[in-house]
C-alpha positions in Angstrom: 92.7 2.8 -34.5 91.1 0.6 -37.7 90.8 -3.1 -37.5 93.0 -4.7 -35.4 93.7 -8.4 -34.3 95.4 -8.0 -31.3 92.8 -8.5 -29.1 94.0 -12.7 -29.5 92.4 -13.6 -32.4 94.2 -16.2 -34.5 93.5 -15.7 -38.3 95.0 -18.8 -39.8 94.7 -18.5 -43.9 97.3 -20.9 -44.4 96.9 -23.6 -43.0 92.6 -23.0 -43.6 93.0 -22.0 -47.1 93.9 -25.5 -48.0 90.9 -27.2 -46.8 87.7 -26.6 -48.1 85.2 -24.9 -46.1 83.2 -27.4 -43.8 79.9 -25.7 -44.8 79.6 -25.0 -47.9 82.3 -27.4 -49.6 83.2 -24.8 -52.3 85.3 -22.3 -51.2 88.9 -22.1 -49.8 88.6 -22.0 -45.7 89.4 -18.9 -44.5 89.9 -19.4 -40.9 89.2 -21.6 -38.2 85.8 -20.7 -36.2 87.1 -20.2 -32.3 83.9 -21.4 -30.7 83.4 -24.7 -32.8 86.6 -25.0 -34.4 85.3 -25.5 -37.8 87.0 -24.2 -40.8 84.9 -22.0 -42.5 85.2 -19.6 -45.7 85.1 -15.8 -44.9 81.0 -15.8 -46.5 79.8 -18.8 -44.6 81.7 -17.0 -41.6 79.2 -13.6 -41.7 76.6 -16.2 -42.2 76.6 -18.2 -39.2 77.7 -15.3 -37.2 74.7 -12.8 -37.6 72.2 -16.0 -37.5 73.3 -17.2 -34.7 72.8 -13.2 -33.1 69.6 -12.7 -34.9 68.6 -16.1 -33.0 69.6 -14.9 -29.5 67.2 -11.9 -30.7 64.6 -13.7 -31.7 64.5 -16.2 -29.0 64.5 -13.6 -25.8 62.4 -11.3 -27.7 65.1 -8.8 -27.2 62.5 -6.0 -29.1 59.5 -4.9 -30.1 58.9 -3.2 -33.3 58.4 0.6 -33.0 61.2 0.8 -30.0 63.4 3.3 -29.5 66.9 1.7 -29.2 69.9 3.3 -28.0 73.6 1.2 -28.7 76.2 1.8 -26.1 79.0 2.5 -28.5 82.4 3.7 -27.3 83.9 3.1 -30.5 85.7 -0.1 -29.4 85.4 -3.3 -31.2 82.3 -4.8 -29.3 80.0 -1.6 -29.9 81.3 -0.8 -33.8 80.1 -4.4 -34.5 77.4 -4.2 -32.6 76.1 -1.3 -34.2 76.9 -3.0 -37.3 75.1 -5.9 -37.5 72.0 -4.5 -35.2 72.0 -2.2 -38.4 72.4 -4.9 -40.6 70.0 -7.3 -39.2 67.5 -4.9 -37.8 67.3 -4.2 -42.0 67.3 -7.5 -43.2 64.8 -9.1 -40.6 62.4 -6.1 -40.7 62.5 -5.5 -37.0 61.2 -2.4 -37.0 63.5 -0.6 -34.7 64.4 3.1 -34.4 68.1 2.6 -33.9 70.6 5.5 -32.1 74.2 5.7 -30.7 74.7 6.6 -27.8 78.2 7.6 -26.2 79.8 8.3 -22.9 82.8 10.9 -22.6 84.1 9.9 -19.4 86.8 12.9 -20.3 90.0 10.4 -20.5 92.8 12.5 -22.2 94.4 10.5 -25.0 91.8 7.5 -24.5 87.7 8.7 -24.9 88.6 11.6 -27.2 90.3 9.6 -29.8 87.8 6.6 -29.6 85.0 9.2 -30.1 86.6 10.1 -33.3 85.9 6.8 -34.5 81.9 7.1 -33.1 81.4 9.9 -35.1 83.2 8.0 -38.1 80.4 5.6 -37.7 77.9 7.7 -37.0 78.0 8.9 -40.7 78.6 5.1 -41.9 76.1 3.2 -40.6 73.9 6.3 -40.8 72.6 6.6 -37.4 72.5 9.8 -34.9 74.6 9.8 -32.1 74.0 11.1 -29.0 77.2 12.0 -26.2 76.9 12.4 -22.7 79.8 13.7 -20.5 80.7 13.0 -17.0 81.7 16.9 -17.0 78.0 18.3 -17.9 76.5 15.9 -15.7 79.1 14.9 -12.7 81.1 18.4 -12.6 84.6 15.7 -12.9 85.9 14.3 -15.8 88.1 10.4 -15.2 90.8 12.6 -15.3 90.1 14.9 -12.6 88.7 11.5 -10.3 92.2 9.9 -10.8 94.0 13.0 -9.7 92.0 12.9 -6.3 92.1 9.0 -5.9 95.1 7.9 -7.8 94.9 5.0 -9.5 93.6 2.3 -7.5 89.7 1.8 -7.3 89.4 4.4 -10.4 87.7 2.0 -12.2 84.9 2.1 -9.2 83.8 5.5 -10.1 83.9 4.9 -13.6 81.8 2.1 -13.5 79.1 3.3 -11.6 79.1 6.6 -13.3 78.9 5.0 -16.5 76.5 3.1 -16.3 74.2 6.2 -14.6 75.5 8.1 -17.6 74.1 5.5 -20.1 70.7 5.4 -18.4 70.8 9.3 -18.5 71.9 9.9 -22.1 68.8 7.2 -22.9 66.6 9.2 -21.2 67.4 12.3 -23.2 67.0 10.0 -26.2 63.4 8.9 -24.8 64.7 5.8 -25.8 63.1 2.4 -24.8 66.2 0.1 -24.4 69.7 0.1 -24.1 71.7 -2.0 -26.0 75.7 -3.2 -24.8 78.4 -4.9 -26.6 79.0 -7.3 -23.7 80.3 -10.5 -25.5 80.0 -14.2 -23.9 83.3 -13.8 -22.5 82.7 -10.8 -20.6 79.8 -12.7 -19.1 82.0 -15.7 -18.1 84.3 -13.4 -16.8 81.4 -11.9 -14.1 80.3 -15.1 -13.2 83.7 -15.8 -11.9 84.0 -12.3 -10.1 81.3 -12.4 -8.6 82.0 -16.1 -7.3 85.3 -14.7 -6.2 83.6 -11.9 -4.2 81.0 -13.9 -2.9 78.3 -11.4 -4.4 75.3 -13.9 -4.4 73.2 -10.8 -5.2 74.7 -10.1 -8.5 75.7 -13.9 -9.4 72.0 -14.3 -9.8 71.3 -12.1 -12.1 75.0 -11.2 -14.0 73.6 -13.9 -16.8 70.5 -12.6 -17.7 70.1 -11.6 -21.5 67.4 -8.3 -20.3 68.2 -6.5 -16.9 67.0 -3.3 -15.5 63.1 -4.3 -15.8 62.4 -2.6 -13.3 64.5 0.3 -13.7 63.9 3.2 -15.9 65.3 1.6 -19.1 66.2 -1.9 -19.8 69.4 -3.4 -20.9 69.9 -6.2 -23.2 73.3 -8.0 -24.3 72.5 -9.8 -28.2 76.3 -10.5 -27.6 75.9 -12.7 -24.6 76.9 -16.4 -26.9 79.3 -14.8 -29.0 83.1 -15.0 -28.6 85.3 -12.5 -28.0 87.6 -13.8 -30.5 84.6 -13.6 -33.1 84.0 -10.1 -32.9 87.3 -9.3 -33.8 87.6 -11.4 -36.6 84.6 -10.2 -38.0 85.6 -7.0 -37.8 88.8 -7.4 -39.2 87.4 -9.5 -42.0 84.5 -6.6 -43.0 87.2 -4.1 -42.4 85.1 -2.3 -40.0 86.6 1.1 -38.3 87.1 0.5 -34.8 89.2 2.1 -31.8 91.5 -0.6 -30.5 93.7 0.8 -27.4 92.9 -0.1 -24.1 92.0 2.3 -21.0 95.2 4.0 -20.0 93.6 3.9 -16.0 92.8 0.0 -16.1 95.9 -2.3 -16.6 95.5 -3.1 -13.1 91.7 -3.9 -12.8 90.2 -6.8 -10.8 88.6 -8.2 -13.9 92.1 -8.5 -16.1 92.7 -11.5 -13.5 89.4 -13.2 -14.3 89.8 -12.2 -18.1 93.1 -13.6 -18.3 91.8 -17.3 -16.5 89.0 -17.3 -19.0 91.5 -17.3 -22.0 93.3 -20.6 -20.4 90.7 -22.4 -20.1 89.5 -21.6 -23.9 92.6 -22.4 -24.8 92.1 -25.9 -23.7 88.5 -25.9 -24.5 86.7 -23.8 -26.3 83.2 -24.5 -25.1 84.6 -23.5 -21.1 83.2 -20.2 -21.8 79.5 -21.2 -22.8 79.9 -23.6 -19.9 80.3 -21.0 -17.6 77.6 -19.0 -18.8 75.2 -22.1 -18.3 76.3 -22.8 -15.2 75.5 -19.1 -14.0 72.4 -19.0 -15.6 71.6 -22.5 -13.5 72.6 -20.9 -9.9 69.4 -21.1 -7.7 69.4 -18.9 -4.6 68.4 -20.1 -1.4 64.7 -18.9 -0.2 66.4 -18.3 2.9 69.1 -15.8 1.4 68.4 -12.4 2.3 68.4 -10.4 -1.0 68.7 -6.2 -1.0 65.4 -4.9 -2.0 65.2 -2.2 -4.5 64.4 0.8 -4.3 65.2 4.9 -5.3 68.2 6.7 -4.3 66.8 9.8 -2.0 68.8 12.3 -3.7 68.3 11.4 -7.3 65.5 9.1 -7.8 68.0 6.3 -9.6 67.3 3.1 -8.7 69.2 1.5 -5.5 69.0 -0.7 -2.5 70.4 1.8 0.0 68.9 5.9 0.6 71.4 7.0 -1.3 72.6 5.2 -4.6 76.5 4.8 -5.0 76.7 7.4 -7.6 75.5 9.8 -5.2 78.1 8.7 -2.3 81.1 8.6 -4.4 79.9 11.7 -5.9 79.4 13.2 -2.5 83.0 12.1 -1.0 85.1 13.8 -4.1 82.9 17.1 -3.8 83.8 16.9 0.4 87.4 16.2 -0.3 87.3 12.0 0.9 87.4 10.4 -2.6 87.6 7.4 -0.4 84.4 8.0 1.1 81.9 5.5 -1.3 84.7 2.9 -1.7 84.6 -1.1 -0.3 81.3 -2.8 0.3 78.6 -0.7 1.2 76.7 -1.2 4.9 73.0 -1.0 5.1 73.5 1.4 7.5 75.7 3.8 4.9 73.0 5.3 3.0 71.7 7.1 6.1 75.2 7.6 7.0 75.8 9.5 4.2 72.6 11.4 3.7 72.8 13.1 7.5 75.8 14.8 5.8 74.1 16.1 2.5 71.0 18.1 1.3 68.9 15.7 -0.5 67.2 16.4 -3.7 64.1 13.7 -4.8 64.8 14.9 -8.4 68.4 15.7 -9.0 71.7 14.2 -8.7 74.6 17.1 -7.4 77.7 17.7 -8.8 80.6 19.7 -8.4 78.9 22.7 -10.0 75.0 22.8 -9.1 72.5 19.7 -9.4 71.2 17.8 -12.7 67.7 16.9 -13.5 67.4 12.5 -13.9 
């Protein structure tokens, strides 16, 4: 818990502090920028960090002024920063916005309730309400009781997908008009790959895009998608912000930690790799000839999916029938249906363990 810079920042004020800063050309250089390489003071540094973010704002026209915006914040690096500058910026630049947090208890013993702690720490810093959604209230299992069933491969499929149902959900209660994530330019990088490795040609084409969820109840946006990883931590460490830094005890083993750890390579040998990556994504073009999924509402719940039943529902449905292993794998066209001739459908309510939730 508190700042941290083990996430693989290098803070070099030794060798930096006897240059000058490139920038300014007054004070001592306080570390060495990771996505430019520039040695820069600690001032200049906050500078050129929440400009270049208030620029990625400003030129997607992330919001409007008067909206309702709920941060993702888990209490993790990403989100406490975020929260942080949106605050800061959102201040400064007059945007306008109604700002909230907005956190997910995914009920992870000795993980969620500690970095919750530090949500609720920033809660009273930055001065904005928070809002917490459980899997328990609105799933009837908590990450706990899923990895008990399942064990501790494909865990992270469930969490996923509930998450992000959860986030849409807890927005809703908010009557919020966007969600905002802490996903950094290296997280993005990091999908593009993935979903080159799976050969997902539906999610390659949009896994870049700033806004998603346009046509979904509440849309998404990612002011983080050009900054570096290694950025965010040094800022935080450098504005001593409070922040929860221990990884998820159920996902040393994920698919993405490959990905991740291919992505820090090749910035090791050049920085720019990761924006690269990103521009390459955002340049993919899909065949006219590629048959895409077409959207549509899951059956039971009314969330949005391309099968009858969205994948919340069918995992769902296999850990209340006993086959946790029911909604795992790549799902058919024909699975939807599959699924639904085994369970009562609601148009209005998703079902969990004990009794169905209004969406």
């Amino acid at each position: 818990m508190g700042s941290s810079v083990a996430d693989g920042a290098k803070l070099q004020p030794s060798r930096a502090g006897s240059r000058l800063c490139v920038r300014c050309g007054e004070r001592k250089a306080a570390l060495k920028r990771p996505k430019t390489l520039e040695q820069i003071c600690r001032e200049c540094f906050y500078i050129v960090f929440e400009d270049e973010i208030h620029q990625t704002i400003v030129d997607n026209s992330l919001f409007k002024s008067g909206e309702r915006v709920a941060i993702g914040a888990s209490g993790g690096k990403d989100s406490t920063v975020l929260a942080y500058v949106l605050s800061e910026l959102n201040r400064r630049h007059n945007y306008g916005l109604d700002l909230f947090l907005l956190s997910v208890d995914e009920g992870i013993t000795g993980y969620r309730d500690d970095s919750l702690e530090t949500v609720k720490r920033n809660e009273i810093q930055y001065g904005l309400p928070l809002k917490i959604v459980s899997y328990k209230d609105l799933y009837g299992w908590t990450m706990d009781d899923i990895v008990k069933a399942i064990g501790l491969k494909n865990n992270c499929t469930f969490c996923g997908v509930f998450r992000r149902q959860a986030l849409d959900r807890g927005a809703a209660l908010l009557k919020a008009d966007k969600i905002v994530t802490g996903h950094n330019a290296d997280d993005i990088a990091e999908t593009v790959l993935l979903n080159i490795l799976r050969g997902d040609i539906a999610r390659l084409s949009r896994c870049t895009f700033i806004t998603t969820g346009e046509d979904g109840p509440i849309p998404r946006c990612k002011p983080f998608k050009y900054t570096y990883e290694k950025e965010i931590v040094m800022y935080a460490y450098f504005k001593k912000l409070d922040y929860f830094s221990t990884e998820c005890i159920y996902s040393p083993n994920a698919y993405r930690g490959f990905a991740r750890e291919f992505i820090k390579d090749l910035e090791r040998m050049r920085p720019r790799a990761i924006l690269d990556i990103i521009k390459s994504g955002e340049n993919f073009r899909i065949s006219t000839t590629t048959k895409m999924p077409e959207q549509g509402t899951c059956e039971r719940c009314g969330y949005i999916s391309s099968q009858r039943l969205c994948k919340a529902c069918v995992l769902l449905d296999g850990l209340n029938r006993g086959l946790p292993k029911l909604g795992i794998g790549r799902t058919k066209a024909g699975d939807g249906k599959e699924h639904a001739k085994h369970s009562e459908r609601s148009t209005s309510s998703l079902q969990g363990k004990h009794g169905n939730f209004d969406f």
